[in-house]
N, C-alpha and C positions, 0 to 999 in steps of 0.2 A: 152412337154410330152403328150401321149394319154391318158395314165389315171392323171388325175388333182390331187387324191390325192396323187401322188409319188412325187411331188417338196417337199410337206411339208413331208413327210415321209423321204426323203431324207436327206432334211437340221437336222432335227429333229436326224435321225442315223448318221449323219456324226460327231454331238457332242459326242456318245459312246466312238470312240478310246480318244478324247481328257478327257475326264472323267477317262477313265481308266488310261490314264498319273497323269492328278493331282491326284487320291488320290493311284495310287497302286505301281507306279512308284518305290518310295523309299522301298518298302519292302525287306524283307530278309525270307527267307523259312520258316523261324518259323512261322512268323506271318500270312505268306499266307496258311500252314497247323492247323494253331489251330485250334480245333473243340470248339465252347462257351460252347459245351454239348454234351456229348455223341450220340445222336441224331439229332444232329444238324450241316447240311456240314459247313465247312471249308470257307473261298475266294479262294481258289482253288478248292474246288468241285464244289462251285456254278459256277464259268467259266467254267470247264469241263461239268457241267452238258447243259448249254449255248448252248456248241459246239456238244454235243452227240443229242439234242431234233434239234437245226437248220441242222445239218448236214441230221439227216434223212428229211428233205423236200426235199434235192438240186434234190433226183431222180427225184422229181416229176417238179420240175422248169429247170430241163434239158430236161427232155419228154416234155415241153411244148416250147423251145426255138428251139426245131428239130421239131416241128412240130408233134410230135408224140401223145401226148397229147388226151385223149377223157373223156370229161364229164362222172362221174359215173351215173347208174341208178337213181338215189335218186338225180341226180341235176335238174331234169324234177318241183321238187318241191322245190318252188323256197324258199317258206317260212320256211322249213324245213331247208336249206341251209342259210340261214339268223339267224334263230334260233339259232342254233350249234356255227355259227360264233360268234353273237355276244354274245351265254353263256359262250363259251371259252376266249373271250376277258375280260367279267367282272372280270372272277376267274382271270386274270393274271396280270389285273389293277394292277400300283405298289400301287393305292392309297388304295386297297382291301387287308387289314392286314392278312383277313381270312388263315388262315393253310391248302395248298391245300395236297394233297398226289397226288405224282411223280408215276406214271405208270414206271413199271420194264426196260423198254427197254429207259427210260428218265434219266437214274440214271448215276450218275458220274462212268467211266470208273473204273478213279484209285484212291487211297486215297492218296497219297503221291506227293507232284511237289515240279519241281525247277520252277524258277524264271521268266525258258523258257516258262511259261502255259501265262504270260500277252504277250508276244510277238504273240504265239503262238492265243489267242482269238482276237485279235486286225483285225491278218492275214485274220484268218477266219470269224469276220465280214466285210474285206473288200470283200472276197468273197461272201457274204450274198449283199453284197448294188452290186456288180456286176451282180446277180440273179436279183435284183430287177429293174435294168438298160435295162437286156438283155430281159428280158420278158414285157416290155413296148411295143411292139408290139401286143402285144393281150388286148384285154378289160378282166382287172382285174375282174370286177362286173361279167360277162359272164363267166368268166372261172372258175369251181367249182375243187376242190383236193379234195382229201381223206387226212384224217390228218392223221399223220403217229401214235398215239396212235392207231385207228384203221378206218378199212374200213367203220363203220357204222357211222362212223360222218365225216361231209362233208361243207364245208363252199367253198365261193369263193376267189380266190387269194390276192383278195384286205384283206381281213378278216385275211386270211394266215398272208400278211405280216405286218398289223396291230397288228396282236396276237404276231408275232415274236418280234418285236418292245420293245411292251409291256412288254412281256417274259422278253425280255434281259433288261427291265429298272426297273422291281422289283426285279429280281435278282442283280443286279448292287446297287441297293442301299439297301441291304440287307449283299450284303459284306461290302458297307460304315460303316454299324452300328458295323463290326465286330472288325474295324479299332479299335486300344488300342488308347485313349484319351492320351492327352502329358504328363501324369501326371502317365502313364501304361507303355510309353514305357523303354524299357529298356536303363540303363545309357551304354556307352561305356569308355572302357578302355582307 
C-alpha cells in the first residue's frame, strides 16, 4: 500500500462487520428501536446515524478517485489542517466518554427500522473500506478535504479516515451498552 497507515486501518475496519454479527445479529426490532431515554438514539439510529455522517464524505473520495479532486484554500496551512484533524479525532475517541452534540445534517434519517438497517450498515461499510482501497493512490497526508459538517474545517485524508474509523467504533460500542443484559431480555413463549 502507498500510504502505510491503511494496512492497519484496514485490518482494524475489517473487524466492524464481524462485531456487528456477534453482538446485533440476534436482535428483533424492539430491541434495535428502544430509545434508553427520551433523548437518547436507539441501535438503530446510531447505525443510521453512521451511514448519514460516512455517506456525506463518499462525494468528496469519489472527486478524489477521478482525479478531480483540489486541495482547499486553508490546506496551504499545513498546521491548521492538522489541528482540525486531530481535534475532531479526539472528540470521537470511543475512549472520550464526553457528550458530543451531532451537527443537524449528522442526525439519523429515520426513527423507526427493521432488522434490514444491520444488513444494510455492514453494506455500506464495505463500501467505506472500498473508498479507502480505491484512494490509496494518492498520498493521504497530502491530500487535505473539507469535512462535510462544514467548509471551514479541513483536515487530510488520512485524518478523514482515521476519524471515520473512530466515529464508527464509539458509536458501535455505545449500542453494545444498549444491549439488555441476559437477565433483561425478554422470555419467549
Amino acid at each position: 500500500m502507498k500510504n502505510k497507515y491503511l494496512e492497519a486501518w484496514i485490518e482494524e475496519a475489517t473487524y466492524i462487520p464481524e462485531k456487528i454479527d456477534r453482538h446485533f445479529s440476534g436482535l428483533d426490532e424492539q430491541i434495535l428501536n428502544q430509545k434508553p431515554a427520551v433523548n437518547k438514539w436507539s441501535i438503530g439510529e446510531l447505525l443510521d446515524h453512521l451511514m448519514v455522517t460516512n455517506t456525506l464524505y463518499f462525494p468528496r473520495f469519489e472527486k478524489i478517485i477521478a482525479h478531480e479532486h483540489s486541495n482547499p484554500f486553508g490546506a496551504r496551512f499545513t498546521y491548521l489542517s492538522s489541528f482540525f484533524g486531530q481535534s475532531i479525532f479526539k472528540s470521537v475517541d470511543p475512549d472520550n466518554t464526553r457528550k458530543i452534540k451531532t451537527v443537524r445534517k449528522f442526525q439519523p434519517v429515520k426513527k423507526v427500522f427493521t432488522l434490514d438497517k444491520i444488513k444494510e450498515f455492514k453494506d455500506h461499510h464495505a463500501v467505506l473500506m472500498d473508498f479507502a482501497h480505491k484512494t490509496d493512490a494518492v498520498d493521504h497526508k497530502k491530500m487535505i478535504i473539507t469535512s462535510p459538517a462544514s467548509a471551514l474545517i479541513f483536515y487530510s485524508l488520512e485524518d478523514a479516515f482515521r476519524i471515520i474509523l473512530a466515529h464508527e467504533q464509539r458509536h458501535i460500542q455505545q449500542a453494545i451498552q444498549l444491549l439488555p443484559t441476559p437477565k433483561e431480555m425478554p422470555v419467549s413463549s
